[in-house]
C-alpha positions as a Markdown table, in Angstrom:
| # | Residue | x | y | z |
|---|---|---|---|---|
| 1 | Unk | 15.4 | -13.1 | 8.7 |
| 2 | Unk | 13.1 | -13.8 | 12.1 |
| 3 | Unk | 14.6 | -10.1 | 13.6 |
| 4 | Unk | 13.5 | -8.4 | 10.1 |
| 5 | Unk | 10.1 | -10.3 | 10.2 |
| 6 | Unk | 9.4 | -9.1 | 14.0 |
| 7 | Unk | 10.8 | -5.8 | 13.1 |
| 8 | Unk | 7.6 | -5.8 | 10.2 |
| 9 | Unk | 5.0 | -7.5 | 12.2 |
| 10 | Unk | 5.9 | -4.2 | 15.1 |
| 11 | Unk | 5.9 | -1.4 | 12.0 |
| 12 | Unk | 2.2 | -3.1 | 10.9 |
| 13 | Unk | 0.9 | -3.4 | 14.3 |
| 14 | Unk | 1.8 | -0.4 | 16.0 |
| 15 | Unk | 2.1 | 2.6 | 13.5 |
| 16 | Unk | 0.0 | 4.1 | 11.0 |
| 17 | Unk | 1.8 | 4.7 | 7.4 |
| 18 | Unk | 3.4 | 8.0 | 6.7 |
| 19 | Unk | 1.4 | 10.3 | 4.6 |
| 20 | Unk | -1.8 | 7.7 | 5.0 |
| 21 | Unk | -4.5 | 10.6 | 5.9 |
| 22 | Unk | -7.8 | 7.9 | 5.1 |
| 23 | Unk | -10.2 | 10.8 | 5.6 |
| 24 | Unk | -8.2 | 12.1 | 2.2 |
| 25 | Unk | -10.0 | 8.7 | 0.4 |
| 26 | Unk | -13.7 | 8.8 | 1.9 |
| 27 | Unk | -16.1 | 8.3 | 0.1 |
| 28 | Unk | -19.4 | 11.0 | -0.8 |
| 29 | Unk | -22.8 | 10.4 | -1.4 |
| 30 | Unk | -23.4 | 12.1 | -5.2 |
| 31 | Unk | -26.2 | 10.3 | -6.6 |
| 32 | Unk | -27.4 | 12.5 | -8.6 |
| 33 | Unk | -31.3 | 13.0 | -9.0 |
| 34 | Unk | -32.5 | 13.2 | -12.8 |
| 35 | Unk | -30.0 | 11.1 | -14.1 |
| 36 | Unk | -31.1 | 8.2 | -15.8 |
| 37 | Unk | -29.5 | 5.0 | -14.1 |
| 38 | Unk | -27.4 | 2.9 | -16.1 |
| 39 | Unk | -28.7 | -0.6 | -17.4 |
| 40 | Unk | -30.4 | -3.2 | -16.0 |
| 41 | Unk | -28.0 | -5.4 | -13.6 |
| 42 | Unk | -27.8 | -9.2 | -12.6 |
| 43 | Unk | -25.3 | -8.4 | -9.9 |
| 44 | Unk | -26.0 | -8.5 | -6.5 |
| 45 | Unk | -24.6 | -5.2 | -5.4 |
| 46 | Unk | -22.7 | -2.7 | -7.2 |
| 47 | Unk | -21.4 | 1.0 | -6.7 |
| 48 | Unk | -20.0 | 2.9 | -9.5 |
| 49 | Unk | -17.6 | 6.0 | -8.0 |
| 50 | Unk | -15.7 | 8.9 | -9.3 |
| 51 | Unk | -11.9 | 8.4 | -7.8 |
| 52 | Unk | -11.1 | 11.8 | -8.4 |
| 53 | Unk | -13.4 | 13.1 | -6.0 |
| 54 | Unk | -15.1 | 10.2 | -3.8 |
| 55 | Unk | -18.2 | 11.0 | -5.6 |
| 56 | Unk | -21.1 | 8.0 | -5.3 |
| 57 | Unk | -22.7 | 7.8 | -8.6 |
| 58 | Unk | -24.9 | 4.9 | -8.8 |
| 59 | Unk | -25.2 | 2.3 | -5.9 |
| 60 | Unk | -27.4 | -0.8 | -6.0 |
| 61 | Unk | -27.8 | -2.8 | -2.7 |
| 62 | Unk | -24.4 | -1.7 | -1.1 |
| 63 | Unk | -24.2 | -2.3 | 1.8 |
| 64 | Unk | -25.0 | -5.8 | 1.7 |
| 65 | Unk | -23.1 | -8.2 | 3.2 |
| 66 | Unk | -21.5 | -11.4 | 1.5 |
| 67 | Unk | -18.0 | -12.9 | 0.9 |
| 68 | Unk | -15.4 | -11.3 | -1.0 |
| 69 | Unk | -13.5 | -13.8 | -2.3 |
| 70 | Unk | -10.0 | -12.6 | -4.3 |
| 71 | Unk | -11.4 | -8.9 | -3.7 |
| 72 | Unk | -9.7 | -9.7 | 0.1 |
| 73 | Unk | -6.0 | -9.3 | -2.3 |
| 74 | Unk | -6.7 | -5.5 | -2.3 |
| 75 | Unk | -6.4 | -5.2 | 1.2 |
| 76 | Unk | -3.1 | -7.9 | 0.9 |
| 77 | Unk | -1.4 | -5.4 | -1.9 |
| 78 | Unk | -2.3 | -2.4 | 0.1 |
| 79 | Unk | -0.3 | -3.0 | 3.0 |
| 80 | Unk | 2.4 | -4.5 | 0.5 |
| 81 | Unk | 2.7 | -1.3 | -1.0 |
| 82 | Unk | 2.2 | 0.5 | 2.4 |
| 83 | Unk | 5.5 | -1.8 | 3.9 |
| 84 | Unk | 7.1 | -0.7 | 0.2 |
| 85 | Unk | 6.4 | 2.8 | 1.1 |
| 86 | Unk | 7.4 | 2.8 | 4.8 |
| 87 | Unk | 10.9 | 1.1 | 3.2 |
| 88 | Unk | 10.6 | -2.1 | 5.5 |
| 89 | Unk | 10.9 | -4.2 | 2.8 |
| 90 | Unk | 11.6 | -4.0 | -0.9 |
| 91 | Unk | 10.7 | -5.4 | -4.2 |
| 92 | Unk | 14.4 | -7.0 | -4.7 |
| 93 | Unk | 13.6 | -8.7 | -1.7 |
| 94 | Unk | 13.9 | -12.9 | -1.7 |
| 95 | Unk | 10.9 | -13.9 | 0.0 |
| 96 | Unk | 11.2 | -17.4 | 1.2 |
| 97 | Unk | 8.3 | -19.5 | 0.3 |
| 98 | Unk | 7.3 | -21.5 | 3.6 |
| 99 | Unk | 5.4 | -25.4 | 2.8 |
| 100 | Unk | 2.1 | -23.6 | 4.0 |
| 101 | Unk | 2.4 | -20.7 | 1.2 |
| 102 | Unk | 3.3 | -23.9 | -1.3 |
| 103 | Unk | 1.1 | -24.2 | -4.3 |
| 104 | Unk | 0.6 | -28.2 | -3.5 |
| 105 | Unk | -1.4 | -26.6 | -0.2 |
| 106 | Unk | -3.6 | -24.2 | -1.6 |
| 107 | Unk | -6.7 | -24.3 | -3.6 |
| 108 | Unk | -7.8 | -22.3 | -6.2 |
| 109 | Unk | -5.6 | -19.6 | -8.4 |
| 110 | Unk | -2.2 | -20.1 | -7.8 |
| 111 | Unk | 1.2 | -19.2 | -9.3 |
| 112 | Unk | 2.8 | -22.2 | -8.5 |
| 113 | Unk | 5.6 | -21.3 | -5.9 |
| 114 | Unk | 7.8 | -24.5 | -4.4 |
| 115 | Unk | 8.4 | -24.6 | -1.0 |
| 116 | Unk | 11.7 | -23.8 | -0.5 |
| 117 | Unk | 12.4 | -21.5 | -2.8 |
| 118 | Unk | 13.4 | -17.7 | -2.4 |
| 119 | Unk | 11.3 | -15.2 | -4.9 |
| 120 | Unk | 11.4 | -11.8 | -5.4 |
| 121 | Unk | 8.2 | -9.9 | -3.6 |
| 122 | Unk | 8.1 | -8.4 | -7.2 |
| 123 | Unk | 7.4 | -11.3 | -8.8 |
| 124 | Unk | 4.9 | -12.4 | -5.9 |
| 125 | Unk | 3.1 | -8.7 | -5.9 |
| 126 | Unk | 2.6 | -9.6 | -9.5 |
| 127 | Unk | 1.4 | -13.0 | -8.6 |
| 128 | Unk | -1.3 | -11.7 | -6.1 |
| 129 | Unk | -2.4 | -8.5 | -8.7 |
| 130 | Unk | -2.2 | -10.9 | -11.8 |
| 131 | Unk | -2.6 | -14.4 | -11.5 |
| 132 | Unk | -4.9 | -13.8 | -8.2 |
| 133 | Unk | -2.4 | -16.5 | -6.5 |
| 134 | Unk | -3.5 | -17.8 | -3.5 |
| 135 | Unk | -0.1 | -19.1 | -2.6 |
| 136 | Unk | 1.5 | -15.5 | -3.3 |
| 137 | Unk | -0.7 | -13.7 | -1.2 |
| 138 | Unk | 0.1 | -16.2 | 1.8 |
| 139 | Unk | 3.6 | -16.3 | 0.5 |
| 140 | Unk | 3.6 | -11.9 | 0.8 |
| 141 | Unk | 1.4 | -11.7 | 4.0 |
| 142 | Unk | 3.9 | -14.0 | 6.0 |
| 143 | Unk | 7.1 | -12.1 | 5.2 |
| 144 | Unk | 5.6 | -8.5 | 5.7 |
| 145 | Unk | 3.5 | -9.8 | 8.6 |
| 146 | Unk | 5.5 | -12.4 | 10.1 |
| 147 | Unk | 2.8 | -14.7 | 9.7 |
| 148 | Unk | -0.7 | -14.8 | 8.1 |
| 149 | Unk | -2.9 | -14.3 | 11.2 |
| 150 | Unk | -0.6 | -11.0 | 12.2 |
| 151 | Unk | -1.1 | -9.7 | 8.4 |
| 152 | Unk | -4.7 | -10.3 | 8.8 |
| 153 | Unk | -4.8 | -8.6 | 11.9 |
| 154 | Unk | -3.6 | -5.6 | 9.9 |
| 155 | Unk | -5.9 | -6.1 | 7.1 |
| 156 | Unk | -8.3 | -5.5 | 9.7 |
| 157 | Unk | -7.3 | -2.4 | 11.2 |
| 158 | Unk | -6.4 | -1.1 | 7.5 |
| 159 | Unk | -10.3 | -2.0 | 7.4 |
| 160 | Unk | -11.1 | 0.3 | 10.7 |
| 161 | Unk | -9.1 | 3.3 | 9.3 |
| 162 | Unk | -10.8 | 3.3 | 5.8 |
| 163 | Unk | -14.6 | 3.0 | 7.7 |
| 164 | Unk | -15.2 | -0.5 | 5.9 |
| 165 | Unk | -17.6 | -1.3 | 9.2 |
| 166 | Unk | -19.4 | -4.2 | 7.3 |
| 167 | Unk | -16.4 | -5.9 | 6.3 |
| 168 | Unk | -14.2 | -8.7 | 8.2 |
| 169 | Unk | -11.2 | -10.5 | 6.5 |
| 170 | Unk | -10.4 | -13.8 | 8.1 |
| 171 | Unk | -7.6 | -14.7 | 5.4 |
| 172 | Unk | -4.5 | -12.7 | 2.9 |
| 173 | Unk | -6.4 | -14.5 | -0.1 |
| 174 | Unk | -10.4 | -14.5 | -0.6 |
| 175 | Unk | -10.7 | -18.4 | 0.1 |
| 176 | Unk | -14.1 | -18.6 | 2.1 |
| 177 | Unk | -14.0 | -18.7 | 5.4 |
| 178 | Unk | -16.5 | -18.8 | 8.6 |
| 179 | Unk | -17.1 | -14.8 | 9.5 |
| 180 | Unk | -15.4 | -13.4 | 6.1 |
| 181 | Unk | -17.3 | -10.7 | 4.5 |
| 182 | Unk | -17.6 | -7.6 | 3.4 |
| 183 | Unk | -19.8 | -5.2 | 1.2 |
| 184 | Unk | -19.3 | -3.3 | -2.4 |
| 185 | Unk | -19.2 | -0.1 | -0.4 |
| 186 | Unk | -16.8 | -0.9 | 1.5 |
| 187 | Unk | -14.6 | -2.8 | -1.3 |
| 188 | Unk | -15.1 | 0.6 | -3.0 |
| 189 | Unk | -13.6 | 2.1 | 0.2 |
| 190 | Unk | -10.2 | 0.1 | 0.1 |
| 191 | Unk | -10.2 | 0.5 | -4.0 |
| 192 | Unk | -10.3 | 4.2 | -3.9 |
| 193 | Unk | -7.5 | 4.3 | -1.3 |
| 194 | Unk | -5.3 | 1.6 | -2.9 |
| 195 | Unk | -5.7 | 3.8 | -6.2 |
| 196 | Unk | -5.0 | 6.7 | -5.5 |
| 197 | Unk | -2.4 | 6.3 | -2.3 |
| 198 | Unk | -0.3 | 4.2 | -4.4 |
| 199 | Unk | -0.5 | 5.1 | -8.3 |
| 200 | Unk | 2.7 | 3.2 | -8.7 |
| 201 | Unk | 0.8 | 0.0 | -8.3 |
| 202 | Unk | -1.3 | 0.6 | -11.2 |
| 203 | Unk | 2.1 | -1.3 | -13.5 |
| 204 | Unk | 0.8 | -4.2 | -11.4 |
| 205 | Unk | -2.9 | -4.2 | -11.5 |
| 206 | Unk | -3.2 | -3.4 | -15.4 |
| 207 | Unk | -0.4 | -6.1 | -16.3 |
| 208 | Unk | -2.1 | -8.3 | -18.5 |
| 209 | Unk | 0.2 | -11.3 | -18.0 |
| 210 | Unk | 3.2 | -12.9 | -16.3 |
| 211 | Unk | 5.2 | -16.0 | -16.4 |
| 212 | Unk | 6.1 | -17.8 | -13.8 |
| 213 | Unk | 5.7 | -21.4 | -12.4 |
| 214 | Unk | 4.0 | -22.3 | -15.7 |
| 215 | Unk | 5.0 | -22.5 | -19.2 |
| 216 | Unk | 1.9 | -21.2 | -20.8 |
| 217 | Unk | 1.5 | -16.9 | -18.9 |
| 218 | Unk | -0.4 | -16.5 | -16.3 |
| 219 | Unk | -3.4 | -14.1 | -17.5 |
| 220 | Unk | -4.8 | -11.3 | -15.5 |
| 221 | Unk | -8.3 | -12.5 | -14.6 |
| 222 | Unk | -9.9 | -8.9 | -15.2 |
| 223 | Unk | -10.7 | -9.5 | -19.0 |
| 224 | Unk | -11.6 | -5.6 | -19.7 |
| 225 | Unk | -8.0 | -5.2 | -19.7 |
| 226 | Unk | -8.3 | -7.0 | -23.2 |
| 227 | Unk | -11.0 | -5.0 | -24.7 |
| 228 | Unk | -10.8 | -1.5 | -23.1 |
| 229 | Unk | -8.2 | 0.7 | -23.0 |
| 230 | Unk | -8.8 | 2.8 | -20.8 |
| 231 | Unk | -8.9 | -0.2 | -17.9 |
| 232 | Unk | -6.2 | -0.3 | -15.8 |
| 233 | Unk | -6.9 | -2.7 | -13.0 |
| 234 | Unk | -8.0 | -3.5 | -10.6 |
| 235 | Unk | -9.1 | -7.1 | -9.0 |
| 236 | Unk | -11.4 | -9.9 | -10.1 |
| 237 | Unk | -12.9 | -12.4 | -7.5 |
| 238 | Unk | -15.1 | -15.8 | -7.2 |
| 239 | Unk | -16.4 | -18.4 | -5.2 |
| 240 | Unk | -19.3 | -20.5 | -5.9 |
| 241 | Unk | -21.1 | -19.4 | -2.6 |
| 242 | Unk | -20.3 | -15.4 | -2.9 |
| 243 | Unk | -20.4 | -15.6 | -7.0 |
| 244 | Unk | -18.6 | -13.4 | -9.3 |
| 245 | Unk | -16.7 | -10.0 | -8.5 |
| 246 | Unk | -15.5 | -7.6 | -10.5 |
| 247 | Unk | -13.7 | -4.0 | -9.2 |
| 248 | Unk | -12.9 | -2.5 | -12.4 |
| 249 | Unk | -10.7 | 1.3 | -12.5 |
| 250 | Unk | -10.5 | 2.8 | -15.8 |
| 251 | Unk | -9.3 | 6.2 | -16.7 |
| 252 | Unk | -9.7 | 8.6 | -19.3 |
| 253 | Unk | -7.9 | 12.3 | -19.1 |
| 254 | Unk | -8.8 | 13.7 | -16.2 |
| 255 | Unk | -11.6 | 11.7 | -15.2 |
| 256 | Unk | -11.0 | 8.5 | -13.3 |
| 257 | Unk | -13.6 | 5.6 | -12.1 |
| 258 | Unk | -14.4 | 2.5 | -10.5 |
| 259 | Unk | -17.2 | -0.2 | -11.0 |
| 260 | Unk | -17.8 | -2.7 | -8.7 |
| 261 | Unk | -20.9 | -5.5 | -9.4 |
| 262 | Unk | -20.8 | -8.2 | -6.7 |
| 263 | Unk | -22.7 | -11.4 | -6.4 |
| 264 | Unk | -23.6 | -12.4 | -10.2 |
| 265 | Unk | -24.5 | -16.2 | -10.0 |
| 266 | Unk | -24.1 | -16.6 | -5.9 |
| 267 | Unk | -24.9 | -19.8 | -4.8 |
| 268 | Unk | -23.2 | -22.0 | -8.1 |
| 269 | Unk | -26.3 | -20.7 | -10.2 |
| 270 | Unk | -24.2 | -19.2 | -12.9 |
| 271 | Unk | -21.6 | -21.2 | -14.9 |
| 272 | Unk | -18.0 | -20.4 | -14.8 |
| 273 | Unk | -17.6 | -18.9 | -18.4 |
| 274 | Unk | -20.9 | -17.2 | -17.9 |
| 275 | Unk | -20.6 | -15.7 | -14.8 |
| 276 | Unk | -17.2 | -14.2 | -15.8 |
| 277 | Unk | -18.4 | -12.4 | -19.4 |
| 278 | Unk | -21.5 | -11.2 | -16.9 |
| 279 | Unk | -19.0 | -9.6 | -14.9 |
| 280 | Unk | -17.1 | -7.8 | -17.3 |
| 281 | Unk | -20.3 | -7.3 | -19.5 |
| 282 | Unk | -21.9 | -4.5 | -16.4 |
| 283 | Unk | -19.0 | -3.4 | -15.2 |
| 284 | Unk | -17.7 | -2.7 | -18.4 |
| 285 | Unk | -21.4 | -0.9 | -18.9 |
| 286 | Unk | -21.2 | 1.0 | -15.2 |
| 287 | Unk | -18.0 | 2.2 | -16.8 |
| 288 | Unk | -19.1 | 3.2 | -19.8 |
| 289 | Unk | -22.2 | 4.9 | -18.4 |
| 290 | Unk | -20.2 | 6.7 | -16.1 |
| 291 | Unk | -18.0 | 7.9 | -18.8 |
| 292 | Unk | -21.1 | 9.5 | -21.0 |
| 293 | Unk | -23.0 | 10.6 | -18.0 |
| 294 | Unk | -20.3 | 12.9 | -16.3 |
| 295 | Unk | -17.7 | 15.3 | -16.4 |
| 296 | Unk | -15.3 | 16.9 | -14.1 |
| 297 | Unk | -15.7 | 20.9 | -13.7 |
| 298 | Unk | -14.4 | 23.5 | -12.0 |
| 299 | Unk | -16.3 | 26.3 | -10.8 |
| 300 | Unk | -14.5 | 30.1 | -10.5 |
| 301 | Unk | -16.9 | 31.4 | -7.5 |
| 302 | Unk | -15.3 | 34.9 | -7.6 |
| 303 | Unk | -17.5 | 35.4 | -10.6 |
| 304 | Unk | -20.6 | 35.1 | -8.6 |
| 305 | Unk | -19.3 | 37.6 | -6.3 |
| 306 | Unk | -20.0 | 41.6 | -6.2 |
| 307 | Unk | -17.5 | 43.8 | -7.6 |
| 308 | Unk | -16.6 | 45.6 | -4.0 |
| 309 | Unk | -18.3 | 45.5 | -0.6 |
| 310 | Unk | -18.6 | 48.3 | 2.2 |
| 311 | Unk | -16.8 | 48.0 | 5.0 |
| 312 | Unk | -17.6 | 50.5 | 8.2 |
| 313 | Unk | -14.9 | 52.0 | 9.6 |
| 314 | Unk | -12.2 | 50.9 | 7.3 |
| 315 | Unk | -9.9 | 52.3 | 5.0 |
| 316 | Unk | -10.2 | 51.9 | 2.6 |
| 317 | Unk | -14.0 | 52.0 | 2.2 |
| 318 | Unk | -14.6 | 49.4 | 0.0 |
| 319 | Unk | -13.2 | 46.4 | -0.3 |
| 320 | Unk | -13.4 | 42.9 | -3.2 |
| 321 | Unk | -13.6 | 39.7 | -2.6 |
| 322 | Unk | -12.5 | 36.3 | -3.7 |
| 323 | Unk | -13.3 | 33.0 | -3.3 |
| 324 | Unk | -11.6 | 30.1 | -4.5 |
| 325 | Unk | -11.6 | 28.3 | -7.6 |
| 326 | Unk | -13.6 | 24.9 | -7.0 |
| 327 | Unk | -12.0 | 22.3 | -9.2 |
| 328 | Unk | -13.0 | 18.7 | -9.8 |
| 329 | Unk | -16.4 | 18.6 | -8.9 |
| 330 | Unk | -18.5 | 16.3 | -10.4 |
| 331 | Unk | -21.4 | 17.4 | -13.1 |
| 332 | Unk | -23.5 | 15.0 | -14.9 |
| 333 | Unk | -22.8 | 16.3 | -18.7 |
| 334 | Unk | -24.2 | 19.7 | -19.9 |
| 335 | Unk | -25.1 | 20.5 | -16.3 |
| 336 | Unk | -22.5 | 23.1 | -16.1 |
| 337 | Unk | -25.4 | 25.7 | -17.5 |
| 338 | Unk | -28.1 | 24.5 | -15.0 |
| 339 | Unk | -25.7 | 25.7 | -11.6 |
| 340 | Unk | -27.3 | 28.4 | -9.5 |
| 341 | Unk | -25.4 | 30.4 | -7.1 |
| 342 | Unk | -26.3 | 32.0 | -3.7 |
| 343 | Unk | -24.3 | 34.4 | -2.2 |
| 344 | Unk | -24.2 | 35.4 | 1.7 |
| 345 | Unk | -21.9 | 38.6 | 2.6 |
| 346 | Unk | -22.0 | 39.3 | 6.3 |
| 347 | Unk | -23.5 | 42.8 | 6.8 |
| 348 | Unk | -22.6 | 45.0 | 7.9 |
| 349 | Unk | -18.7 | 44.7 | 7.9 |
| 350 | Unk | -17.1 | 46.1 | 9.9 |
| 351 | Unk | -13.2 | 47.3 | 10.4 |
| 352 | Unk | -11.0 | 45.6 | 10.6 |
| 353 | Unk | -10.7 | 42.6 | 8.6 |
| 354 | Unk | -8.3 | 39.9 | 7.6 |
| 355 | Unk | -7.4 | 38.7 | 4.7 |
| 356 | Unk | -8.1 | 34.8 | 6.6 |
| 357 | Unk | -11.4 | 35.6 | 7.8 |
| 358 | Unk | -14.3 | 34.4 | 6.0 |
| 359 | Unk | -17.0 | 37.5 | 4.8 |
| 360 | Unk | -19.6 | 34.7 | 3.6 |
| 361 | Unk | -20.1 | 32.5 | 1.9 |
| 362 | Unk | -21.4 | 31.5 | -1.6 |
| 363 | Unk | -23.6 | 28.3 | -2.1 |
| 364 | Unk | -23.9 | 26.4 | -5.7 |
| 365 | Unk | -27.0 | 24.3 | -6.6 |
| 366 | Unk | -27.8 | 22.6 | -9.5 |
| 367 | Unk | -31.4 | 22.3 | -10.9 |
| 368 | Unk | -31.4 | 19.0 | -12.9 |
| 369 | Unk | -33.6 | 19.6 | -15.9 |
| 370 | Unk | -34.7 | 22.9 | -14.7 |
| 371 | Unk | -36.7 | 20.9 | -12.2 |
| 372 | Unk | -36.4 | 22.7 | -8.6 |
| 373 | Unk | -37.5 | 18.7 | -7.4 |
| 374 | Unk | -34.2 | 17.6 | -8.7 |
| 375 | Unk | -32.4 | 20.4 | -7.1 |
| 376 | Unk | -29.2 | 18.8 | -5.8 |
| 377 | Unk | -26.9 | 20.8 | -3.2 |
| 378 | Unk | -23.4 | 21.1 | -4.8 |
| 379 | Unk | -21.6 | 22.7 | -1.6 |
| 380 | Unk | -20.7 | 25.9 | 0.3 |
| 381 | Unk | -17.4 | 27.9 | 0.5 |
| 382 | Unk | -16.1 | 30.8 | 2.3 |
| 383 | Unk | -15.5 | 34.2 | 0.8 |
| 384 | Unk | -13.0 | 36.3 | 1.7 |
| 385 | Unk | -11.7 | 40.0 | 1.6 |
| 386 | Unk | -8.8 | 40.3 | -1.3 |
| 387 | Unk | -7.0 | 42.3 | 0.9 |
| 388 | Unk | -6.8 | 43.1 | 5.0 |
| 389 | Unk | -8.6 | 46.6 | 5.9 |
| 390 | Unk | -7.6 | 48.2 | 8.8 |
| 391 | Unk | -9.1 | 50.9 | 10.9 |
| 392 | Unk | -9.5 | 54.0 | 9.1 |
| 393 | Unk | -8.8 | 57.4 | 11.0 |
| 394 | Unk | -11.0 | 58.8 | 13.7 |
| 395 | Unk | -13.4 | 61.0 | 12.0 |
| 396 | Unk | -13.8 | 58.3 | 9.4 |
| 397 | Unk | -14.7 | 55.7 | 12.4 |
| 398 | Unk | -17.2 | 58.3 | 14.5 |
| 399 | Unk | -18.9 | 59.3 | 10.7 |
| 400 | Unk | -19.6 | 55.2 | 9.6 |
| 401 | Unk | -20.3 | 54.9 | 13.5 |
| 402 | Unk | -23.4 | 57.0 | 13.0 |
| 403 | Unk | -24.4 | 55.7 | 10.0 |
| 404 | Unk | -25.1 | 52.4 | 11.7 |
| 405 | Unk | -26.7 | 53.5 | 14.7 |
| 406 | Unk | -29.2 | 55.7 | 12.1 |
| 407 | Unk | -29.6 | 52.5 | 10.2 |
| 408 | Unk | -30.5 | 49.6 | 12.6 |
């Protein structure tokens, strides 16, 4: 067991996951100008963010610092679920519990695991996503680290690939701790990747309940699981100096977000019941907002283009073009009508071209409102030739040859 620990605590340390490209995850700024915000907020901080894309929607104070409490357990189920991928442990594994990881020496949530004992990581990934188990986190961060300071370690660098520079994690579980923080920008970071890198964890984080340790089932702490159905995780998090948390991912069809409010009731000025219906009460509202507000689109930019385009000293003469189909971009609703297009074709072309090299490019705004104020810069793509022209014959060549020189 201490060779198959080592042999983790090396894979963690040294290596970076298979497939784990973090650029795929980053995060865009999208707030949209013309949109009216969403309501009135007692949180701290908050970001709401489209998944799909990594578009910002609404942010409010993000980047301010302050501690995370049981948000830290993303980070601890994203390297579980990292190890799970890498297949250097496994869910049947039995995960001895060590007297530190014992419930009797933790404070806070628990699940109640006895030193001693030998428990599936299944059940303890279910402890850390459901009952926000202090012990199971330090129970899962010791077998897949080795030990807790060598899984935080990772935590950290898991933190450096993802960009999450205002964020430090100290412990696997969200207890306070001296030079533990982090920001909601950054928890949106670790969300986004944790969400969409590993979709099979979502049986985990929208579980509303468990039993273990306990005869009465251990309750997910995110209470929107309850009352929305279209919640499907994703942590909850409190401590009387940082206040309530709330990272909320709900889905509908295509479209897929994530609220985070952070800080309601810092400093013990918020009751316990209070503080928790606060937090569901505007994250449930950034998500709801964020439903009405938005859409996903995709945009067919060969429509924008003309028909055929001349190309000197080519045959054929004339050429079309394509460009691709844009797809999940997010629109605020009904904005799909207000897009303006721009289109740039190199001129003159000349012979001869490849199917792989770019012609132009074509460049989409969108005029909020018919405001050019609220004009907001939806992107830039290439165009390309729909098929390679080669040189045409001689006389061809020395005929467009002339044309140009008469021309410029």
């Amino acid at each position: 067991m201490r060779l198959l620990g080592v042999m983790m605590l090396v894979v963690l340390l040294f290596s970076t996951p298979a497939g784990a490209d973090t650029a795929d995850y980053d995060l865009r700024d999208r707030v949209f100008p013309g949109v009216a915000p969403p309501m009135q907020l007692q949180a701290n901080s908050a970001m709401v963010v489209d998944l799909v894309t990594g578009d910002i929607l609404f942010e409010e104070n993000a980047d301010e610092r302050m501690g995370p409490a049981s948000l830290v357990k993303i980070a601890t189920l994203a390297l579980a679920f990292e190890a799970l991928s890498e297949g250097t442990v496994s869910l049947e594994d039995q995960v001895p519990i060590s007297e530190r990881a014992w419930a009797a020496n933790v404070p806070g949530s628990k699940m109640f695991i006895e030193v001693g004992d030998e428990i599936p990581l299944d059940l303890l990934v279910q402890g850390v996503a459901v009952a926000s188990g202090n012990d199971a986190s330090i129970a899962v961060a010791e077998y897949i680290g080795g030990n807790e300071d060598a899984f935080v370690n990772a935590m950290n660098r898991l933190g450096d690939r993802l960009g999450m520079d205002n964020t430090q994690f100290r412990n696997s579980h969200g207890l306070p701790a001296e030079g533990q923080y982090t920001t909601a920008r950054d928890m949106a970071k670790l969300a986004r990747y944790f969400s969409l890198r590993f979709p099979e964890a979502e049986r985990y984080t929208s579980q509303k309940e468990f039993v273990y340790g306990v005869e009465t089932p251990h309750e997910h702490w995110n209470g929107l699981l309850f009352t929305d159905e279209r919640v499907v995780g994703l942590k909850t998090g409190y401590t009387s100096e940082s206040g309530f948390h709330l990272a909320a991912t709900a889905r509908d069809g295509d479209r897929h977000y994530l609220a985070i409010v952070m800080g309601i009731g810092k400093e013990n000025t918020m009751d316990y019941p209070e503080g928790t219906a606060t937090r569901e009460n505007e994250a449930g509202g950034l998500l709801d907002w964020a439903f009405d507000t938005f859409v996903l689109a995709t945009l067919d930019l060969s429509d924008t283009l003309p028909g055929e385009v001349r190309v000197f000293g080519g045959n054929p003469q004339y050429v079309p073009l394509k460009a691709s189909k844009v797809q999940n971009l997010t629109l605020p609703k009904g904005a799909e009508e207000e897009i303006a297009y721009a289109v740039d074709i190199d001129s003159p072309l000349r012979a001869p071209l490849s199917m792989d090299d770019p012609v132009g490019t074509v460049e989409a705004h969108l005029e909020i409102g018919g405001d050019p104020d609220a004009r907001y810069h939806l992107g830039e793509w290439h165009v390309y030739p729909e098929r390679a022209v080669p040189y045409g014959g001689l006389w061809r060549r020395f005929i467009d040859w002339l044309i140009l020189l008469f021309s410029d």
